[in-house]
Backbone atoms as SQL, in Angstrom:
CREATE TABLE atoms (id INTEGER PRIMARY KEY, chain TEXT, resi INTEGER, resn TEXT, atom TEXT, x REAL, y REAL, z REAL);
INSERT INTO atoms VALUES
  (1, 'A', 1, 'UNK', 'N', 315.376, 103.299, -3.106),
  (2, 'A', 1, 'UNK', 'CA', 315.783, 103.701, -1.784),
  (3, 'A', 1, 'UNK', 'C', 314.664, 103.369, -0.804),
  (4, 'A', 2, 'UNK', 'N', 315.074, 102.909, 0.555),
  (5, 'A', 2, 'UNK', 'CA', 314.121, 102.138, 1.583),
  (6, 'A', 2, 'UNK', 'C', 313.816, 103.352, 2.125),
  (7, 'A', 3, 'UNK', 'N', 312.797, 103.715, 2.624),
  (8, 'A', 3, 'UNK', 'CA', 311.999, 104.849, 3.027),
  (9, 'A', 3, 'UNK', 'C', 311.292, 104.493, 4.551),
  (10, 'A', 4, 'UNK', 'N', 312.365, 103.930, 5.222),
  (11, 'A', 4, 'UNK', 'CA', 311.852, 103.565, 6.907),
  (12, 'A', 4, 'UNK', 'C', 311.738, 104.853, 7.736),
  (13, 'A', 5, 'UNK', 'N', 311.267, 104.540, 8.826),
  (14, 'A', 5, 'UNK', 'CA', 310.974, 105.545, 10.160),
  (15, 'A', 5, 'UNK', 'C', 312.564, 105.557, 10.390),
  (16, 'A', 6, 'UNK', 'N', 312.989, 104.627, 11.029),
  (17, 'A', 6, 'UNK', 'CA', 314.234, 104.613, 11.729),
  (18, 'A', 6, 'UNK', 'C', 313.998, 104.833, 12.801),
  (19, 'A', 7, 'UNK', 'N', 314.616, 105.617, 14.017),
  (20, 'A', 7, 'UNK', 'CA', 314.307, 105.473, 15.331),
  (21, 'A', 7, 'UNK', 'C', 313.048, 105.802, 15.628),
  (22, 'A', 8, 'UNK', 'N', 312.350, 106.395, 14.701),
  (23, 'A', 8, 'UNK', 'CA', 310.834, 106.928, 15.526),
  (24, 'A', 8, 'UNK', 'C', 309.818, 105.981, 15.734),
  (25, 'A', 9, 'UNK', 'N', 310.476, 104.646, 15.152),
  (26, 'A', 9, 'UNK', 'CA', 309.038, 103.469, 15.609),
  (27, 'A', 9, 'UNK', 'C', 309.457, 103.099, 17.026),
  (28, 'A', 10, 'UNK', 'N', 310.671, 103.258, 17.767),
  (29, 'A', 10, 'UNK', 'CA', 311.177, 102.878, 19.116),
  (30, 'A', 10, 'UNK', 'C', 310.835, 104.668, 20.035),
  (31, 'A', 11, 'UNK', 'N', 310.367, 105.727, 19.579),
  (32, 'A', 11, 'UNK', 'CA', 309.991, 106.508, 20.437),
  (33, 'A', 11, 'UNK', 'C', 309.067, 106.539, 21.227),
  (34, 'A', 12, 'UNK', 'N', 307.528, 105.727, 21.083),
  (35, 'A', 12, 'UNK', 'CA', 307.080, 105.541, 22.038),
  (36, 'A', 12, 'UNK', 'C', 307.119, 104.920, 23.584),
  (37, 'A', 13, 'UNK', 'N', 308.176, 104.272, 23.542),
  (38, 'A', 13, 'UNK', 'CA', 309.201, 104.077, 24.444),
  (39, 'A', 13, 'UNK', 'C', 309.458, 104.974, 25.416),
  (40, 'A', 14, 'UNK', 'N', 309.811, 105.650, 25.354),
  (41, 'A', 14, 'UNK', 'CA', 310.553, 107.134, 25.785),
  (42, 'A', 14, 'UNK', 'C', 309.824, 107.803, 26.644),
  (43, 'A', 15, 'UNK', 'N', 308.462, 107.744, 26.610),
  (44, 'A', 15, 'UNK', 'CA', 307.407, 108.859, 26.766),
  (45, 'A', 15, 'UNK', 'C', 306.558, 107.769, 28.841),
  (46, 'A', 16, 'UNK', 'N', 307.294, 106.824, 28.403),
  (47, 'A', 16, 'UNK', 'CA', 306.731, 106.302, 29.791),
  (48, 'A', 16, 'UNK', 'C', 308.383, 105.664, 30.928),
  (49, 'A', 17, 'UNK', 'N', 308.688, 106.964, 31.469),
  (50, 'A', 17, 'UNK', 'CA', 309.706, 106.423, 32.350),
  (51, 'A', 17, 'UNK', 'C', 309.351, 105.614, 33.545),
  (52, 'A', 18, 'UNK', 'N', 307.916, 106.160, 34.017),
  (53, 'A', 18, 'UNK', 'CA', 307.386, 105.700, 35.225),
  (54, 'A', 18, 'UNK', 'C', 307.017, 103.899, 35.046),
  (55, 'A', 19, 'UNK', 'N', 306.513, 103.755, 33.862),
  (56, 'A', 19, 'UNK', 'CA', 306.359, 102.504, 33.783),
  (57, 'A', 19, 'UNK', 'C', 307.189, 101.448, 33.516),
  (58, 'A', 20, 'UNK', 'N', 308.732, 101.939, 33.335),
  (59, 'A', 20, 'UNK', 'CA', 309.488, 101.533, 33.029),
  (60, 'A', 20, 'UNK', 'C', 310.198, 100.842, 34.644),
  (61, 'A', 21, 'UNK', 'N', 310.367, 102.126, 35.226),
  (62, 'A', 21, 'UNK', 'CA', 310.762, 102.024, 36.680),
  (63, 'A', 21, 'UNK', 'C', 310.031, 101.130, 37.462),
  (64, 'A', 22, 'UNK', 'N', 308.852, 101.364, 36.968),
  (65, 'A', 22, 'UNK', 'CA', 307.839, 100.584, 38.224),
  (66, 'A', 22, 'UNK', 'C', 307.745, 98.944, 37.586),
  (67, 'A', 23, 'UNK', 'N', 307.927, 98.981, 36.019),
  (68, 'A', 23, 'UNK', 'CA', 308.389, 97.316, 35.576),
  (69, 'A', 23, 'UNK', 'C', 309.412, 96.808, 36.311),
  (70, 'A', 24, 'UNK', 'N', 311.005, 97.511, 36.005),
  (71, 'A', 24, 'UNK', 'CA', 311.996, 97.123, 36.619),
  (72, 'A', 24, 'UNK', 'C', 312.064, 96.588, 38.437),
  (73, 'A', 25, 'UNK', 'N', 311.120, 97.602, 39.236),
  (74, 'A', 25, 'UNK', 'CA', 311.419, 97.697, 40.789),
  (75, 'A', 25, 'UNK', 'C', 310.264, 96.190, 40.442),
  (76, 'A', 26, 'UNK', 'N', 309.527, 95.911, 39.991),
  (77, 'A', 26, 'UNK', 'CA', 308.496, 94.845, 39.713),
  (78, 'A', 26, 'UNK', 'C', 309.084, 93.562, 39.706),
  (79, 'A', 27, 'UNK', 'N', 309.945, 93.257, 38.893),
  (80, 'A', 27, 'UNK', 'CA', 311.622, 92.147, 38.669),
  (81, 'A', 27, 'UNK', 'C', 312.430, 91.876, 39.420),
  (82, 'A', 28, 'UNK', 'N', 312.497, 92.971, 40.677),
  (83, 'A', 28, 'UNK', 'CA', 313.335, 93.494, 41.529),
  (84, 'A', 28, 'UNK', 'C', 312.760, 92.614, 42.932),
  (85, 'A', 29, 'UNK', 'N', 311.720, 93.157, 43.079),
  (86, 'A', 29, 'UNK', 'CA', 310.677, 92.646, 44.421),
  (87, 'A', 29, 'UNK', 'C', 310.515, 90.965, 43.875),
  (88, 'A', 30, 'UNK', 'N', 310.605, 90.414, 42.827),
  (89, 'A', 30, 'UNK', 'CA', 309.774, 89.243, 42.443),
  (90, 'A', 30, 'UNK', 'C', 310.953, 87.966, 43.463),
  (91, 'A', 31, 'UNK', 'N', 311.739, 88.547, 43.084),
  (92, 'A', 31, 'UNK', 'CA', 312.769, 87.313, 44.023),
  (93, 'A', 31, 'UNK', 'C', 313.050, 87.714, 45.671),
  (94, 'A', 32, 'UNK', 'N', 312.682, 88.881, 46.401),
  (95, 'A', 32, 'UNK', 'CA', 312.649, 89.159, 47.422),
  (96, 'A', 32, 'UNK', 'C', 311.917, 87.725, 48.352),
  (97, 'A', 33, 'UNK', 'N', 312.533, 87.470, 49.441),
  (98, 'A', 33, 'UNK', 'CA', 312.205, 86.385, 50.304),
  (99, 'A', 33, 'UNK', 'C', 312.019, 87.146, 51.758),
  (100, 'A', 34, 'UNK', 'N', 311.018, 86.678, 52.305),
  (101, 'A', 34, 'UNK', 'CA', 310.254, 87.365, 54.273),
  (102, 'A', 34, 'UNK', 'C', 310.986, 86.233, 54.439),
  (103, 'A', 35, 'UNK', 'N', 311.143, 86.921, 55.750),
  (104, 'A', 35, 'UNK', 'CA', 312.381, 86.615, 57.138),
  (105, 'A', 35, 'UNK', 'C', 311.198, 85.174, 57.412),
  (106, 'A', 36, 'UNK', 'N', 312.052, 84.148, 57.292),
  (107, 'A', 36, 'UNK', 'CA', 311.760, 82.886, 58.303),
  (108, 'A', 36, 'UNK', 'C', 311.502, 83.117, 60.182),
  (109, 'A', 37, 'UNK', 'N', 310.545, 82.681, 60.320),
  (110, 'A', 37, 'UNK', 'CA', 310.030, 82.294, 61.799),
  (111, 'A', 37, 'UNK', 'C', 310.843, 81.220, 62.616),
  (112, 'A', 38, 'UNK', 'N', 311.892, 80.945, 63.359),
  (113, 'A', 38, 'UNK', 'CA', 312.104, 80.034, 63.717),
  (114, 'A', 38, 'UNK', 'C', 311.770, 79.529, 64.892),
  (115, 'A', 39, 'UNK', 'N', 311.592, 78.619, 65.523),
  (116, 'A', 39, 'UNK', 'CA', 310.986, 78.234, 66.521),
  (117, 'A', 39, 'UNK', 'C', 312.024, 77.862, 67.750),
  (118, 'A', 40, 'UNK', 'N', 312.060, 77.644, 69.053),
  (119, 'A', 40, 'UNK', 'CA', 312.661, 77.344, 70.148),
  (120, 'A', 40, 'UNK', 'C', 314.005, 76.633, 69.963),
  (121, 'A', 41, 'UNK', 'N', 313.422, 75.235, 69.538),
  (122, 'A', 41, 'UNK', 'CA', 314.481, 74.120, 69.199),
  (123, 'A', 41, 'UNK', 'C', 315.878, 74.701, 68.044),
  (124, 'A', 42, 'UNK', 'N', 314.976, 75.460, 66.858),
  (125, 'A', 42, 'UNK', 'CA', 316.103, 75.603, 65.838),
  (126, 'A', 42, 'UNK', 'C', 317.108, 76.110, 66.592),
  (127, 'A', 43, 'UNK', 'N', 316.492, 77.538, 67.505),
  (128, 'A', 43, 'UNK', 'CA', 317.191, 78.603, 67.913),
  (129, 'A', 43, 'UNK', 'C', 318.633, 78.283, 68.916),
  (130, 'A', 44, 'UNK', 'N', 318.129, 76.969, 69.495),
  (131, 'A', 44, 'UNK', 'CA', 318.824, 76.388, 70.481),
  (132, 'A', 44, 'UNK', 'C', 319.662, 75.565, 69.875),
  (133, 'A', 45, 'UNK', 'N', 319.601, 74.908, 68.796),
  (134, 'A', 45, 'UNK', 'CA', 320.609, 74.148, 67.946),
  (135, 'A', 45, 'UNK', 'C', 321.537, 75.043, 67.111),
  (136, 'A', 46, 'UNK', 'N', 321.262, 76.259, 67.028),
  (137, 'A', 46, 'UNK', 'CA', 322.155, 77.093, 66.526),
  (138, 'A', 46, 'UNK', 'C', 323.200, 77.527, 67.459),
  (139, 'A', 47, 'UNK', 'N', 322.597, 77.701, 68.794),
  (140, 'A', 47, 'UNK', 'CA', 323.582, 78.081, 69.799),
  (141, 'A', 47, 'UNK', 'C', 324.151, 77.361, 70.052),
  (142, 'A', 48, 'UNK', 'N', 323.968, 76.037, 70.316),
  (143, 'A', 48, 'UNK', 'CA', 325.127, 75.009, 70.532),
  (144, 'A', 48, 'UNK', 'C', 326.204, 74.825, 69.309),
  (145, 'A', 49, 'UNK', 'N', 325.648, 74.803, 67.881),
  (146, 'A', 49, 'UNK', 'CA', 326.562, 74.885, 66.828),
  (147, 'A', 49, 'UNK', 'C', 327.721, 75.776, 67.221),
  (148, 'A', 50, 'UNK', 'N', 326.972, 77.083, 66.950),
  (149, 'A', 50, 'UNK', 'CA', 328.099, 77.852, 67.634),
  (150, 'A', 50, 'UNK', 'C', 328.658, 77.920, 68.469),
  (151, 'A', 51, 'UNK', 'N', 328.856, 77.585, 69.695),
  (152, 'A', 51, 'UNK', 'CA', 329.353, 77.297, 70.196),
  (153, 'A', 51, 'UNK', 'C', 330.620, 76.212, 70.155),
  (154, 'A', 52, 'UNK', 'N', 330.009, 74.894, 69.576),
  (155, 'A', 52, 'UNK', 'CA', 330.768, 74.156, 69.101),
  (156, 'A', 52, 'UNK', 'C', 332.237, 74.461, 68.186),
  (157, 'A', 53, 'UNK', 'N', 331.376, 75.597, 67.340),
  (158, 'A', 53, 'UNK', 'CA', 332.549, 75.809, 66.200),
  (159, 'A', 53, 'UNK', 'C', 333.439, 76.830, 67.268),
  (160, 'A', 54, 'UNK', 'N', 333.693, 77.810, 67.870),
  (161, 'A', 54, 'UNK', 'CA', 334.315, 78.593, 69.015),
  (162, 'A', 54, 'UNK', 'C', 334.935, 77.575, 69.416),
  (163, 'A', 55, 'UNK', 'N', 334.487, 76.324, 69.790),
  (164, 'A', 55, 'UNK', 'CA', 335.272, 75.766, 71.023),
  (165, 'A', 55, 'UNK', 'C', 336.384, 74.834, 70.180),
  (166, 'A', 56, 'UNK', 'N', 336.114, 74.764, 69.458),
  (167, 'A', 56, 'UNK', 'CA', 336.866, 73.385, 68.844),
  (168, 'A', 56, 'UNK', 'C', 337.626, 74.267, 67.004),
  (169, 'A', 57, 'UNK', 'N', 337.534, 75.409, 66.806),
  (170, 'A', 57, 'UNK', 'CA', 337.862, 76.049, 65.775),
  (171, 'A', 57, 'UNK', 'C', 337.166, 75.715, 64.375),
  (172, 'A', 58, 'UNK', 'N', 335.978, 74.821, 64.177),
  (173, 'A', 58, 'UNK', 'CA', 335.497, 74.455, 63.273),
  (174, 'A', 58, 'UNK', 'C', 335.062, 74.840, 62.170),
  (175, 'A', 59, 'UNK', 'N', 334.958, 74.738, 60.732),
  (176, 'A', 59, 'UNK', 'CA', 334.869, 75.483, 59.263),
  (177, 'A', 59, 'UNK', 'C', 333.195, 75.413, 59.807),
  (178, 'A', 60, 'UNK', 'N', 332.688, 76.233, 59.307),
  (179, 'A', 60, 'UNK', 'CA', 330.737, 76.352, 59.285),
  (180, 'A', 60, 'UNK', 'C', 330.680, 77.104, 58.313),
  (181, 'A', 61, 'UNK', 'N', 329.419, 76.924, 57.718),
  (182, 'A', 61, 'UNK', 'CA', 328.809, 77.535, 56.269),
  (183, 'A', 61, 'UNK', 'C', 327.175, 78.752, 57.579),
  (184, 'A', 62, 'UNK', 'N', 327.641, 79.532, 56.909),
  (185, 'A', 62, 'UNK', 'CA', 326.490, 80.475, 57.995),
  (186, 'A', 62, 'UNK', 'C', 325.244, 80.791, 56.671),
  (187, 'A', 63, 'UNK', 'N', 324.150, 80.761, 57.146),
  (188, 'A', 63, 'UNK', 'CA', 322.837, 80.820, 56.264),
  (189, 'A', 63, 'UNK', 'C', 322.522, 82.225, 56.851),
  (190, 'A', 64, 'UNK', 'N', 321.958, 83.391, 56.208),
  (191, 'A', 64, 'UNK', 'CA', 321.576, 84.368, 57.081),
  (192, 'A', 64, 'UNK', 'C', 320.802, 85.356, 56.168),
  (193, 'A', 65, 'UNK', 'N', 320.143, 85.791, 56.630),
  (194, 'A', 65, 'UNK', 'CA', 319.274, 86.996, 56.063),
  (195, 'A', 65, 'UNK', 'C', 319.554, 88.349, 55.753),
  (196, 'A', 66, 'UNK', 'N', 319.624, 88.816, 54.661),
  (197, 'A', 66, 'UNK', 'CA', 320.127, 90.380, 54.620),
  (198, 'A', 66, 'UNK', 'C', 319.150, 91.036, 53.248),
  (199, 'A', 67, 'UNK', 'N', 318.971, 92.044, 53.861),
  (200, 'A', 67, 'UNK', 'CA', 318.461, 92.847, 52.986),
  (201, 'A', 67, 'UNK', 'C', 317.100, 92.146, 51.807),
  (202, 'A', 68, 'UNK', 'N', 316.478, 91.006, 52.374),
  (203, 'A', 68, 'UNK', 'CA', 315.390, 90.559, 52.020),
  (204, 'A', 68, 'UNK', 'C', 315.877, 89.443, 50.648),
  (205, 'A', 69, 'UNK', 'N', 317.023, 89.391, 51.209),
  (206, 'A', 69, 'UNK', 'CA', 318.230, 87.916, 50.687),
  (207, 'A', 69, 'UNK', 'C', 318.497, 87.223, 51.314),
  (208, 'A', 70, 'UNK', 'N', 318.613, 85.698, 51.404),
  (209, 'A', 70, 'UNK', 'CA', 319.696, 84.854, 52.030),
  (210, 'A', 70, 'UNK', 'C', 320.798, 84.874, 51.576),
  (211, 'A', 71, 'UNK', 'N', 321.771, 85.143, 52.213),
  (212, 'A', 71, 'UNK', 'CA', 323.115, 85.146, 52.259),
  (213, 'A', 71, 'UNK', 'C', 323.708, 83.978, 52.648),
  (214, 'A', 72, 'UNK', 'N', 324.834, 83.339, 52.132),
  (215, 'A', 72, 'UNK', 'CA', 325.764, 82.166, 52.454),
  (216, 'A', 72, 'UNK', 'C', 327.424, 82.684, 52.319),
  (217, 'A', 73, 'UNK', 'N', 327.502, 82.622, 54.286),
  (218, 'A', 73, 'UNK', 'CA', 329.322, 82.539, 54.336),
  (219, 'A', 73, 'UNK', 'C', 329.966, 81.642, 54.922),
  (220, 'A', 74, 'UNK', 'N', 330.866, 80.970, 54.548),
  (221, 'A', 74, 'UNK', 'CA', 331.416, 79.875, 55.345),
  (222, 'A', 74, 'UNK', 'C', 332.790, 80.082, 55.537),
  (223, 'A', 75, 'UNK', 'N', 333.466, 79.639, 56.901),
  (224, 'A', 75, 'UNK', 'CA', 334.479, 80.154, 57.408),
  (225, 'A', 75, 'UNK', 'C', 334.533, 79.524, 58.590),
  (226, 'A', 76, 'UNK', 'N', 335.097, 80.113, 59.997),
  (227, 'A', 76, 'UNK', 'CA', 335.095, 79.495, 61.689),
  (228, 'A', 76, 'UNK', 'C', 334.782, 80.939, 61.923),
  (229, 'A', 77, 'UNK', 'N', 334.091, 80.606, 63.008),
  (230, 'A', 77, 'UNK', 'CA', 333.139, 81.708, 63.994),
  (231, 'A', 77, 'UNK', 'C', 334.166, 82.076, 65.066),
  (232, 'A', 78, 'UNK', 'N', 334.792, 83.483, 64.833),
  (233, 'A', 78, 'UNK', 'CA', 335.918, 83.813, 65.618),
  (234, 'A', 78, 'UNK', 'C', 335.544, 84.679, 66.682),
  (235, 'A', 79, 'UNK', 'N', 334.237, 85.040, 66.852),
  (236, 'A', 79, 'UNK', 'CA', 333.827, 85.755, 67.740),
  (237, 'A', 79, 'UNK', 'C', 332.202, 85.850, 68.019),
  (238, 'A', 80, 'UNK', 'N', 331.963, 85.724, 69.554),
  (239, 'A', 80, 'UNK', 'CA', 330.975, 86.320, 69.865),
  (240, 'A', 80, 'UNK', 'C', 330.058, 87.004, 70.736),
  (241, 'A', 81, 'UNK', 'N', 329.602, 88.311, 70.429),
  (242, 'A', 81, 'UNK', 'CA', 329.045, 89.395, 71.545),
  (243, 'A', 81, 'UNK', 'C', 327.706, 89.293, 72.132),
  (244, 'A', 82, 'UNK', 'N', 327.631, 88.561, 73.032),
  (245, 'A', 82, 'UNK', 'CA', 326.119, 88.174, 73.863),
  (246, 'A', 82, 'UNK', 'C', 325.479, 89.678, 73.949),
  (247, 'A', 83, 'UNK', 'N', 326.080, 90.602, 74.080),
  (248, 'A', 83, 'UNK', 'CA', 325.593, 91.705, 74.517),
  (249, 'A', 83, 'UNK', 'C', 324.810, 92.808, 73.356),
  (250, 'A', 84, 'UNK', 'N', 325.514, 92.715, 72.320),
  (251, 'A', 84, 'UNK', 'CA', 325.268, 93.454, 71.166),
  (252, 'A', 84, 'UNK', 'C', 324.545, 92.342, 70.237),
  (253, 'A', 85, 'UNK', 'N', 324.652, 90.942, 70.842),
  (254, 'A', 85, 'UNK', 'CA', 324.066, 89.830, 69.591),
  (255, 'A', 85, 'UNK', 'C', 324.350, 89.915, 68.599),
  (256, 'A', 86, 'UNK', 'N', 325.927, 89.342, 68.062),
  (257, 'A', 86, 'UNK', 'CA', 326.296, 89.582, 66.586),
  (258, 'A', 86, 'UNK', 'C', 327.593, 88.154, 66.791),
  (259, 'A', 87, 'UNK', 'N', 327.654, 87.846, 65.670),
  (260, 'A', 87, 'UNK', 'CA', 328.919, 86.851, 65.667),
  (261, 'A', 87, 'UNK', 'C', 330.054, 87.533, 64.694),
  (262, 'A', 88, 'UNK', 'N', 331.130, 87.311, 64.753),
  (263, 'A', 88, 'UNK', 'CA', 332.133, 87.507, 63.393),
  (264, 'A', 88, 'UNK', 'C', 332.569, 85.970, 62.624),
  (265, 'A', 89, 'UNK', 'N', 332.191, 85.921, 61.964),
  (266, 'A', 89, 'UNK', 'CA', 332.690, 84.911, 60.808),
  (267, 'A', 89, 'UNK', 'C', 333.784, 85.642, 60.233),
  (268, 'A', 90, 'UNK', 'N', 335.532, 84.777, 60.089),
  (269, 'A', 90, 'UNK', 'CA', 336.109, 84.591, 59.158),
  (270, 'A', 90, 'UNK', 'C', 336.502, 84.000, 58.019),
  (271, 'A', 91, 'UNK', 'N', 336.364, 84.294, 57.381),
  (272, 'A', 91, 'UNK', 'CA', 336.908, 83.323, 55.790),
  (273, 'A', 91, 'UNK', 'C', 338.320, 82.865, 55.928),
  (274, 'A', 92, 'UNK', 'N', 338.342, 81.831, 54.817),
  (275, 'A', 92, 'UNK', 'CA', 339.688, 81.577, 54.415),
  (276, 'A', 92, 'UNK', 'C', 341.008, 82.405, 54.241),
  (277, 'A', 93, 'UNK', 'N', 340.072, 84.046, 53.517),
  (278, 'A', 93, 'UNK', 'CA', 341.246, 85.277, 52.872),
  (279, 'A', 93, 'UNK', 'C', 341.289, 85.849, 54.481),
  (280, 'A', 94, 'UNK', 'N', 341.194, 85.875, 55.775),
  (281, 'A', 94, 'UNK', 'CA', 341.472, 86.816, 56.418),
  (282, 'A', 94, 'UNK', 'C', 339.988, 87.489, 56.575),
  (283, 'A', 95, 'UNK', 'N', 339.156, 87.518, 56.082),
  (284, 'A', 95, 'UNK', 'CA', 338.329, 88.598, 55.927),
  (285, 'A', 95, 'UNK', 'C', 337.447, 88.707, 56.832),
  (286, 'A', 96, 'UNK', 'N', 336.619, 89.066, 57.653),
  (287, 'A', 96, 'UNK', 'CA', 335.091, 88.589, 58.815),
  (288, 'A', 96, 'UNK', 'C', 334.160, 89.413, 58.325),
  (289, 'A', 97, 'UNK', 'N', 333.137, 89.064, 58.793),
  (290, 'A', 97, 'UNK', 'CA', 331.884, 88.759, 57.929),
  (291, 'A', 97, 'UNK', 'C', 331.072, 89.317, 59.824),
  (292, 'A', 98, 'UNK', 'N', 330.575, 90.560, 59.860),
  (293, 'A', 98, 'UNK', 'CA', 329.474, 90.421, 61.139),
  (294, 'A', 98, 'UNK', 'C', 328.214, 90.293, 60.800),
  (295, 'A', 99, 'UNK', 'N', 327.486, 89.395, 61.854),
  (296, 'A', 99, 'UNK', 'CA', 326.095, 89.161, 61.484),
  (297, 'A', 99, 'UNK', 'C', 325.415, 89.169, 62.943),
  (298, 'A', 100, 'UNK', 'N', 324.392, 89.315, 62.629),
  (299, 'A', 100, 'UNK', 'CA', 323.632, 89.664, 63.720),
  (300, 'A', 100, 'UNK', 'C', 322.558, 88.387, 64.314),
  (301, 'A', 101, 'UNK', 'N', 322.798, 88.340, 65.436),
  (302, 'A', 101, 'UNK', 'CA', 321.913, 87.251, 65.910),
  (303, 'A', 101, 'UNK', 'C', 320.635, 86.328, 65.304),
  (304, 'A', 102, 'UNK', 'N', 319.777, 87.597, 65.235),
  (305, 'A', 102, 'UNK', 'CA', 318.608, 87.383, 64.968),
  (306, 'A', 102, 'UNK', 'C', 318.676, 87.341, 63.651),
  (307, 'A', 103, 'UNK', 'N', 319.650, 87.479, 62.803),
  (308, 'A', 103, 'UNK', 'CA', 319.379, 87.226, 61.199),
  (309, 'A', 103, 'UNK', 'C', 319.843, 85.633, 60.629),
  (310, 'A', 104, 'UNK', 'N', 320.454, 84.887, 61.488),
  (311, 'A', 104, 'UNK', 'CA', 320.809, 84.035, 61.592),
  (312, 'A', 104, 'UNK', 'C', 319.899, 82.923, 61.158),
  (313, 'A', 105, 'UNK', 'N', 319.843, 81.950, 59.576),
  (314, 'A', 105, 'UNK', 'CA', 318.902, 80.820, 59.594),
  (315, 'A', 105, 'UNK', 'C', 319.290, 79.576, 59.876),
  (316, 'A', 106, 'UNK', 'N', 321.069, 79.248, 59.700),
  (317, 'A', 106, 'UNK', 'CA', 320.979, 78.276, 59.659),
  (318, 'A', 106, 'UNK', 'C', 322.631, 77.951, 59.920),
  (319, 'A', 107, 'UNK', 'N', 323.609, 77.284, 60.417),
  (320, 'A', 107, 'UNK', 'CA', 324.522, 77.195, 60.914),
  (321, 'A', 107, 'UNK', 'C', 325.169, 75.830, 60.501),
  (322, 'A', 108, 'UNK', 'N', 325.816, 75.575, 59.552),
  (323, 'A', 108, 'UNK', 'CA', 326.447, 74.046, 59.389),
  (324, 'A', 108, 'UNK', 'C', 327.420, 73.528, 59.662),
  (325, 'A', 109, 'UNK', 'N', 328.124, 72.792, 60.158),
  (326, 'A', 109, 'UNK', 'CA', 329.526, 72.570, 60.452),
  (327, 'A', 109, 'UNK', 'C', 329.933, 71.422, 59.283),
  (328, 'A', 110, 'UNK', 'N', 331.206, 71.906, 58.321),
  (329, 'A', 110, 'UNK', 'CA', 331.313, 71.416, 57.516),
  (330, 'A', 110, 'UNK', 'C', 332.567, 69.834, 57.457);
């Protein structure tokens, strides 16, 4: 008859939650991306994009920043609030998508 530990060689394990957490949030942060700087010109080629796509109903792929992610939605730009600085992107399903001015990287017309 085999005469093993069985679970008690995996109990030291157990005894460190903190390091466990602080490994995981560690994995977590490693793919986190800082907000891009954009400069005058980009900012101004975005506004005309948009614009473009408004005027003429055009599909665009939107690049944008969230939550220390880039995000990608593509759809036509069905709306937009100079005042509050936000656009609505719709999709294909019906769906819109609000984004906010300043999170805005990159604007394609497809």
């Amino acid at each position: 008859m085999l005469r093993d530990r069985g679970l008690m060689k995996y109990r030291p394990v157990a005894f460190m939650p903190e390091q466990i957490a602080s490994i995981k949030q560690m994995y977590k942060e490693q793919d986190d991306v800082k907000m891009p700087e954009l400069d005058e010109q980009h900012l101004e080629k975005l506004d005309q994009t948009i614009c473009n796509c408004m005027e003429f109903n055009l599909e665009a792929t939107v690049t944008f920043y969230k939550k220390a992610r880039y995000e990608i939605t593509k759809g036509t730009i069905h709306y937009m609030n100079e005042y509050s600085k936000y656009i609505r992107v719709v999709d294909s399903f019906d769906q819109w998508t609000q984004i906010e001015l300043k999170n805005i990287i990159d604007i394609r017309i497809n």
